[in-house]
N, C-alpha and C positions, 0 to 999 in steps of 0.2 A: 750563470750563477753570479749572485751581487758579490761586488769584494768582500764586503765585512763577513758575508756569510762564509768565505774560504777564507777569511783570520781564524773563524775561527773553529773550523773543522781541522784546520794546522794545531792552532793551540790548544785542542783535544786530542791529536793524534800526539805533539810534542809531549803532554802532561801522561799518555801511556806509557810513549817508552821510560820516559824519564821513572816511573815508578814500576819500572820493569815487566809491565803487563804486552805481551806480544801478541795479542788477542783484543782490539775492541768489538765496538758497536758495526755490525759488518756495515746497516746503513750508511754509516757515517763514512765508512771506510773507502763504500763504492764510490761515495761522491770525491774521494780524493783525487780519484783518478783524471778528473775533470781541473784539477788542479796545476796546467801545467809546469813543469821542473820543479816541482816541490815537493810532491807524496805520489807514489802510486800502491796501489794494492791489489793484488794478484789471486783474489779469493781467498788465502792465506795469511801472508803476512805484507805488514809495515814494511815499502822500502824510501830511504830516506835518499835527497839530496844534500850532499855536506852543510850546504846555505842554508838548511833550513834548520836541519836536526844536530846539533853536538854529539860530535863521534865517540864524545867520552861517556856518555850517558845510554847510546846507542846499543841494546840486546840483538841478536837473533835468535830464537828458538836454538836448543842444541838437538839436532837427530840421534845422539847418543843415550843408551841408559847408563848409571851407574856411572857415571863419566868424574866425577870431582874421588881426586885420592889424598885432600889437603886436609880431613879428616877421616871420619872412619867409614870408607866408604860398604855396601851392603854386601854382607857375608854370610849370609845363611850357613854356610859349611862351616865356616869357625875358625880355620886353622890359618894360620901365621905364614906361612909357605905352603906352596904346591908345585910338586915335580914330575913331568912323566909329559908323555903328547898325547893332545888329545883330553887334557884334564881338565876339567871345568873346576875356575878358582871362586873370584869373586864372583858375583852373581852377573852374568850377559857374559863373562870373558874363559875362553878357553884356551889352553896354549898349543901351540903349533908346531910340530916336529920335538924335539929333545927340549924345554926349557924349564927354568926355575923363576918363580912368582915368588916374592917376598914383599909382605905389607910392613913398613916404615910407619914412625910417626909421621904425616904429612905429606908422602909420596912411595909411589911403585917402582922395586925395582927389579929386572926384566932382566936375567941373566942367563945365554946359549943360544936364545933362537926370538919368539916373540909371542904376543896374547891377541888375541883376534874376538872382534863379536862381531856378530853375522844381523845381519840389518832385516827388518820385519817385510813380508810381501809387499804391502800397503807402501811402505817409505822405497822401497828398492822402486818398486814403479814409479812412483811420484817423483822420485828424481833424475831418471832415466831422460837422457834430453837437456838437464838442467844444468848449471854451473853450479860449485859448491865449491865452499873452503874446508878442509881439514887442517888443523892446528892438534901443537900439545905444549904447554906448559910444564919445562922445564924442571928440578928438583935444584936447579941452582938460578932458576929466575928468568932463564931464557925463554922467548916464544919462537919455537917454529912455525911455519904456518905456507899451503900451496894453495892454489885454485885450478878448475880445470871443468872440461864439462864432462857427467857420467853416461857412458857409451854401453851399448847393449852388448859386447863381443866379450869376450873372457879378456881377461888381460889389467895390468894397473894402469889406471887411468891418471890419479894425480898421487904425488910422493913429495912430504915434505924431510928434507934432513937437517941433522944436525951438521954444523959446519962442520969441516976436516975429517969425517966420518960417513959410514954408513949404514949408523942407528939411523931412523925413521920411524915414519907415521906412515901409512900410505892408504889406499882406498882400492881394494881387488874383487874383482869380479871372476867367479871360478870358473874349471875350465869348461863344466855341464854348461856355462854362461849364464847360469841362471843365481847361484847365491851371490850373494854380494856384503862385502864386509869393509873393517875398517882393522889392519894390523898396526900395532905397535912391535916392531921389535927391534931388538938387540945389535944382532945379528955377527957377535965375538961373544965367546966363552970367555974373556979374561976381563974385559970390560963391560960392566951393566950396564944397562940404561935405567935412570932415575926420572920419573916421569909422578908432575902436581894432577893433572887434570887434561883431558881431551875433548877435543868438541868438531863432530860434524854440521854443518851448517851450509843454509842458502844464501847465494851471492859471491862476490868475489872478495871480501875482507874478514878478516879473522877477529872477532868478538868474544872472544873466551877470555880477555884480558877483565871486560867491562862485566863478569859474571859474578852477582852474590854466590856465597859457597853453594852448594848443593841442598836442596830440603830432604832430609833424607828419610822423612815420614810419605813424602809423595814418589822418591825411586824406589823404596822397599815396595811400597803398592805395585808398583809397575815392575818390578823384578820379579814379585811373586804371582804374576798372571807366568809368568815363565817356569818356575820352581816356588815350592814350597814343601815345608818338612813338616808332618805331625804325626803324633802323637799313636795313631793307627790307623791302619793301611784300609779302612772298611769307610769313610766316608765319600757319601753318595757326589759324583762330581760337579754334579748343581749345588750343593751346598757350599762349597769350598768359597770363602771371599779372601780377596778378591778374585772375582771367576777368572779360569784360567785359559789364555789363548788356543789350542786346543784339548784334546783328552789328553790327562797326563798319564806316562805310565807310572806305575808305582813299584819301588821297590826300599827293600831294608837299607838303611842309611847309616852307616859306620859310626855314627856320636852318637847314634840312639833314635827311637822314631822310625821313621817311613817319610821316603823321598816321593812326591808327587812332580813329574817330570816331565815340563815343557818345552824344553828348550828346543832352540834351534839347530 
């Protein structure tokens, strides 16, 4: 490859991240790999060497849906609090054993036990093998953040905590060995956890810091391949947009409507 031709597949690869697109010209992308200690690309994604790409401009993809609570994050159900195990709040999140879900202006907080979303077939494979970071931002501004690689056996693989405590984030694989999720919780009845935003991600650095808020026109699409609420229980499941990951069942839905029900 001539040099000018790898300037300038760098400063196409630099001008995507930098306008936040995690996705180009896969062309282009193969040949970065040729590009020794500068870019490589993995059939996936953009990875950078510090020397080349500015860390402060630097995305990865989030594996999470529904992940930003620094606004209003997607609530198909509606309700301002949710209490009980096992109860599906926001949309992808359900709580775990005994807790209380309470939606704040700006952030979640997480009081008794913790909320959990359970990761798509497709992404649970994909990253089996892999290293990833889990992160959570803070309600007071802090980042935690772990890395670790994800192992096929039941068990937590990687846990990040809050200092002098043991609120966390962590990353668990169940004990079937086969689901695999990402818990936020609490884990004291007298102390909440207040939590801005969480992010799963490939590699070993935590980028949730460098993320625009949430679009919440494109998590609502992808929340509602999981759940969606209408109006009656009688449309044909090919119709439904956007279609939904699989059959949903359906039943009457307490604010009114018919719950059409994908979830995990």
């Amino acid at each position: 490859m001539m040099i000018q031709d790898s300037d300038i597949l760098v400063s196409e690869a630099k001008e995507a991240v930098e306008q936040r697109h995690t996705h180009t010209n896969k062309s282009t992308l193969e040949k970065l790999g040729e590009i020794d200690g500068q870019l490589t690309y993995d059939g996936n994604f953009i990875h950078e060497e510090k020397s080349v790409l500015d860390s402060a401009s630097y995305i990865n993809p989030n594996l999470l849906h529904n992940w930003d609570f620094r606004q209003s994050p997607v609530n198909q159900r509606g309700q301002t609090e949710y209490t009980g195990s096992g109860i599906y709040t926001i949309d992808r999140f359900v709580t775990v054993l005994q807790t209380t879900l309470e939606i704040h202006a700006g952030f979640l907080r997480i009081i008794g036990n913790q909320i959990q979303q359970q990761l798509e077939p497709n992404i649970r494979e994909a990253i089996t093998g892999k290293t990833v970071t889990i992160s959570a931002l803070l309600a007071d501004g802090r980042l935690i953040s772990a890395s670790g690689v994800v192992g096929s056996h039941a068990g937590t693989y990687i846990t990040a905590y809050v200092p002098g405590s043991q609120q966390r984030i962590a990353l668990h694989r169940s004990v079937n060995a086969i689901n695999l999720g990402v818990y936020i919780q609490s884990a004291n009845t007298e102390i909440p956890l207040e939590v801005q935003a969480v992010k799963l991600e490939l590699g070993t650095v935590s980028t949730l810091a460098n993320d625009p808020p949430m679009d919440y026109g494109r998590e609502l699409a992808i929340c509602q391949r999981f759940q969606q609420i209408r109006s009656t229980n009688n449309i044909n499941i090919l119709d439904l947009r956007p279609s939904m990951r699989i059959n949903p069942v359906i039943t009457a839905f307490t604010g009114g409507g018919f719950m059409y029900d994908a979830n995990i």
